[in-house]
C-alpha positions in Angstrom: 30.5 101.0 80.6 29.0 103.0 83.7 31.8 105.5 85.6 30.7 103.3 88.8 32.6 105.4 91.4 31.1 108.9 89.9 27.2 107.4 89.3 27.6 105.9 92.8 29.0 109.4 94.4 25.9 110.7 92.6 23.7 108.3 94.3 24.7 109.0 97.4 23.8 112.8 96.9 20.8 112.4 94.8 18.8 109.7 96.9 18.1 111.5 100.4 14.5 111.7 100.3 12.2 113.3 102.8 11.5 110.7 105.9 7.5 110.4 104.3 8.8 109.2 100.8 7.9 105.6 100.0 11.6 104.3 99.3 13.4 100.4 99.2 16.5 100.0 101.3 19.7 98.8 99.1 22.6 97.4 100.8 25.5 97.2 98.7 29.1 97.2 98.6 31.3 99.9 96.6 34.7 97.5 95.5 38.1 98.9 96.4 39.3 101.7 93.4 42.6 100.2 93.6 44.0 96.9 92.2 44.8 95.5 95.7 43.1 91.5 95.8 46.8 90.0 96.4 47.7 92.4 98.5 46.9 90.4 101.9 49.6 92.0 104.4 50.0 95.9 104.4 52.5 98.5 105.9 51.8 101.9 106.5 55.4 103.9 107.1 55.2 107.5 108.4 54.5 110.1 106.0 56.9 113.2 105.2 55.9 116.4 106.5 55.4 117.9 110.0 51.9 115.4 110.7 53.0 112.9 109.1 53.4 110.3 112.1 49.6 110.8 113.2 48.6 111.0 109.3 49.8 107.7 109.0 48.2 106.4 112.4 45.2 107.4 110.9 45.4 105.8 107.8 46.6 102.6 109.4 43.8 102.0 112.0 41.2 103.2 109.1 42.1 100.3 106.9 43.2 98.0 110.0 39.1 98.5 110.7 38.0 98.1 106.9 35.9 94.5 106.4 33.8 92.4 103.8 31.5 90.1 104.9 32.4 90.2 108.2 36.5 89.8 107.2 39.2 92.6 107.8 40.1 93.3 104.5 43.4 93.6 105.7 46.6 91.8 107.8 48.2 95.8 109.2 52.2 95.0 109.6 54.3 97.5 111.8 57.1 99.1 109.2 59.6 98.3 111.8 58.6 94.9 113.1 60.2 93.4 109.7 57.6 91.1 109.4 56.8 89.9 105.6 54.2 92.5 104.1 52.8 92.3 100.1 52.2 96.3 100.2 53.5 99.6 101.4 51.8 102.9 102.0 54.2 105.9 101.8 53.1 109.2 101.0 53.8 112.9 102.0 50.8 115.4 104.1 51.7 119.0 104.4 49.9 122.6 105.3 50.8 126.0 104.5 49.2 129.2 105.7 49.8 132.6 103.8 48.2 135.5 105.1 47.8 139.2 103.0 46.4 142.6 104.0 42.9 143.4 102.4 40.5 146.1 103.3 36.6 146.3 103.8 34.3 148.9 104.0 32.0 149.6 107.2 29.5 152.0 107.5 30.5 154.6 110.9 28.1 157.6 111.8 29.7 160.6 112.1 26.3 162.5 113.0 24.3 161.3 115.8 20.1 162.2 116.2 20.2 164.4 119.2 16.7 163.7 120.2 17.7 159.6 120.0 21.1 158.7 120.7 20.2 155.3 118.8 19.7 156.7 115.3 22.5 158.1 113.0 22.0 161.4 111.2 24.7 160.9 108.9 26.7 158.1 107.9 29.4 157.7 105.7 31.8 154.6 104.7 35.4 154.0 105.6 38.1 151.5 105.2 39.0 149.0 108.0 42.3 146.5 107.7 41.7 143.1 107.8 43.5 139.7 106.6 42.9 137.8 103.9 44.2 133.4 105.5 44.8 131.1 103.0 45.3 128.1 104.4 46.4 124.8 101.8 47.1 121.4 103.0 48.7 119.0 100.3 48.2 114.9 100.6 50.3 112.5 98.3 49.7 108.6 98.7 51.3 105.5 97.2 51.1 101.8 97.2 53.7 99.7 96.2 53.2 96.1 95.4 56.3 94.2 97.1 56.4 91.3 95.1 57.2 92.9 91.8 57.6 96.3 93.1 54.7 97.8 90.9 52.9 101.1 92.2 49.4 99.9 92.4 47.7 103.5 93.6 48.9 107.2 93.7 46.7 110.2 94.3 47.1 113.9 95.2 45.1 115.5 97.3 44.8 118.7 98.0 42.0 120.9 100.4 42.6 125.2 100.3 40.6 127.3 102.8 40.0 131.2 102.3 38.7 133.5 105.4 38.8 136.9 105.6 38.4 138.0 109.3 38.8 141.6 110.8 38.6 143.8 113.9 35.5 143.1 114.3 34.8 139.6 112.5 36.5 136.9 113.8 37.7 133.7 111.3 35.4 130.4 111.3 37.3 128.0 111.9 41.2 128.2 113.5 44.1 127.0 111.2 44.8 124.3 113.6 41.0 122.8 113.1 41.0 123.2 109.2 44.3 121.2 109.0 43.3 118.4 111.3 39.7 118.0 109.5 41.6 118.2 105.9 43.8 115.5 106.9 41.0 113.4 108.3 39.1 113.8 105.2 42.0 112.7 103.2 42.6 110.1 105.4 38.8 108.5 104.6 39.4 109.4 101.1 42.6 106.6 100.7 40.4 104.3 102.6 37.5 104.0 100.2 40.4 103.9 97.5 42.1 100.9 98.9 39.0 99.3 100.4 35.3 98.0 100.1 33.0 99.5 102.0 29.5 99.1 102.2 26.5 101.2 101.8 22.5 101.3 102.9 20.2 103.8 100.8 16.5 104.2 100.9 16.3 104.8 97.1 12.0 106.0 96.5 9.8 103.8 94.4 8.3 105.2 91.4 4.6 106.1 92.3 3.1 107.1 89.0 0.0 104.3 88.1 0.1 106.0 84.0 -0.8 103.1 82.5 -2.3 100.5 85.1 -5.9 99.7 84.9 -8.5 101.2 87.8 -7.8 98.0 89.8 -4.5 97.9 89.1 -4.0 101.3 90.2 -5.4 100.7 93.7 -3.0 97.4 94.3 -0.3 99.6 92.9 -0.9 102.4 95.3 -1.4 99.8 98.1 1.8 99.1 97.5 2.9 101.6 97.6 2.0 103.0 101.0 3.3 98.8 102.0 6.8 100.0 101.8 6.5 102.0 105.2 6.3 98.7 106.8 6.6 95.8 105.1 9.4 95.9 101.8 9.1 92.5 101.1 5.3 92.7 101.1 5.3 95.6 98.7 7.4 93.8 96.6 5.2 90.5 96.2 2.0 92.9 95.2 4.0 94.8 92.6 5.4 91.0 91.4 1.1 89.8 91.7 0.5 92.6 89.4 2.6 91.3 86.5 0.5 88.1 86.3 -2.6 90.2 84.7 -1.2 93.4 82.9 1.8 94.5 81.3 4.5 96.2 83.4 4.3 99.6 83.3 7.4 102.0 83.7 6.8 102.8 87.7 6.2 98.9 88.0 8.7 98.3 86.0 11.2 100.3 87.7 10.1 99.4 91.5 10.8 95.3 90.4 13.9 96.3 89.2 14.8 97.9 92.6 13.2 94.9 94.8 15.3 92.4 92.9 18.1 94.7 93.6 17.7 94.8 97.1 17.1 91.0 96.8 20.9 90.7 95.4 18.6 89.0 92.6 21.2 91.8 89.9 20.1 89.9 86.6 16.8 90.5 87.3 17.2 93.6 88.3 19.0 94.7 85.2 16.2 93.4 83.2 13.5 95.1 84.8 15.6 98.3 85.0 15.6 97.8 81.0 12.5 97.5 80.8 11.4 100.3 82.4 13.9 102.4 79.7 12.1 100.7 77.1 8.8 101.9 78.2 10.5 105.2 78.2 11.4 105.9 82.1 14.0 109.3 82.1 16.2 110.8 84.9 19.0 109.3 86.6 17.5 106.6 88.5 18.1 103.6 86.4 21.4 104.8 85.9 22.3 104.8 89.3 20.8 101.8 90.4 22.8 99.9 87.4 26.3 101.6 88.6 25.1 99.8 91.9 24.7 96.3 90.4 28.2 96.9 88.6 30.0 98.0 92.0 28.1 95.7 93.8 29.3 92.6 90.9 33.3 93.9 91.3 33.2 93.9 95.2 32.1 90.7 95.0 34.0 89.2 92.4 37.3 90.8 94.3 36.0 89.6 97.7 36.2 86.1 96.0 39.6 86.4 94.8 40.9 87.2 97.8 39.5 84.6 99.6 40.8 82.3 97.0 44.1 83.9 98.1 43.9 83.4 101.8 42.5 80.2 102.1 38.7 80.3 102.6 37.1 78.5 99.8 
């Protein structure tokens, strides 16, 4: 069983390829980490903590905006309007700044050139005070299912900042700004917990032609440079090639990514096995089947719920 969320986060890191590599787009959908299909109707209340009001404005206008096909994922309920709601949000957000003395060494001349006020005869190396900011901000989230009062999600999260700065080196970043960008990183972080959200990558073909015969190998490359403009196209040669030779690993591997970005996933799978059986390494076949899996529980959840609410 793939780690989907990890092999996906990978993917996401791993894939950015130069704007001249020959890649496939994939459009997918990463399912909500949290078991939340019958939760329909959803209440954000304020958070503890001196940000908690605008923490929790946040968070309720980011998953007020989350969608799947085109549907808020979502019905948002104002705590105090009373209305009927299937799941709260509660949660705590607070930030804490320590600061200690430290001291660094700087170089000072104590012996100028008197033929060239620029240069330094003799310099030697002193102490200057500075302060050492820590600056910690703290993030605790949970969802409660209303209707049996079960807690469907709880995470900590947690963001620390170190900066030294001095007379003459000023911090980064102010206190105020780290805070605010922590929170709002947490904030996204919830989201893609409670949510779907969908994704485009340009994931690169395989381009090796070991194993294809001369004419094969020029179709292949042809291909190949297709992708630039015209995926689909690309995609029918490499599929044309199968007829007369035996699927290589590169061919292999680029049918199992066109039937992915097809939404064809068994065929896809099969081709991606393929290509391990003709002895294809690295992470890429990995990756693309933590996709298909993600991309399988989005849309098995996204039919639930629709179940739920009325659509089919």
């Amino acid at each position: 069983m793939f780690d989907t969320r990890l092999a996906l986060a990978a993917a996401f890191l791993c894939i950015a390829m130069p704007a001249a590599a020959e890649t496939l787009t994939i459009n997918g959908s990463v399912p909500a980490g949290a078991n939340v299909n019958d939760v329909l109707r959803l209440s954000v209340e304020r958070f503890e903590g001196e940000d908690g009001a605008a923490f929790a404005q946040q968070l309720e206008a980011e998953l007020a905006r989350a969608q799947f096909d085109g549907r808020r994922w979502y019905r948002i309920v104002a705590p105090e309007s009373g209305a009927p709601a299937d799941g709260l949000v509660t949660g705590t957000t607070r930030a804490g700044v320590e600061e200690v003395p430290v001291t660094e060494k700087r170089k000072r001349c104590v012996e100028d050139d008197p033929a060239d006020k620029k240069k330094c005869l003799k310099e030697v190396k002193v102490d200057i005070r500075c302060r050492l900011r820590t600056v910690s901000v703290a993030t605790t989230v949970r969802l409660v299912a209303l209707a049996d009062g079960s807690v469907r999600y709880t995470r900590p999260l947690n963001a620390r900042d170190q900066q030294t700065y001095c007379p003459d080196r000023a911090a980064s970043q102010s206190v105020d700004d780290y805070i605010t960008a922590a929170q709002r990183d947490h904030v996204r972080a919830v989201r893609n917990d409670l949510a779907p959200r969908d994704y485009s990558l340009d994931v690169r073909v395989d381009e090796s032609t070991k194993g294809l015969a001369k004419p094969a190998q020029a179709a292949f490359r042809s291909a190949i440079r297709l992708t630039k403009t015209d995926q689909a196209g690309a995609c029918a040669a490499w599929t044309a090639l199968t007829r007369d030779a035996e699927p290589t690993t590169a061919l292999a591997f680029n049918l199992g990514l066109c039937a992915e970005m097809q939404g064809n996933f068994d065929a896809a799978i099969d081709w991606y096995g393929e290509a391990q059986r003709q002895g294809a390494r690295g992470g890429a076949i990995a990756e693309g089947l933590a996709r298909i899996e993600g991309n399988r529980r989005a849309l098995a959840d996204w039919e639930t719920r629709k179940r739920l609410i009325g659509l089919d």
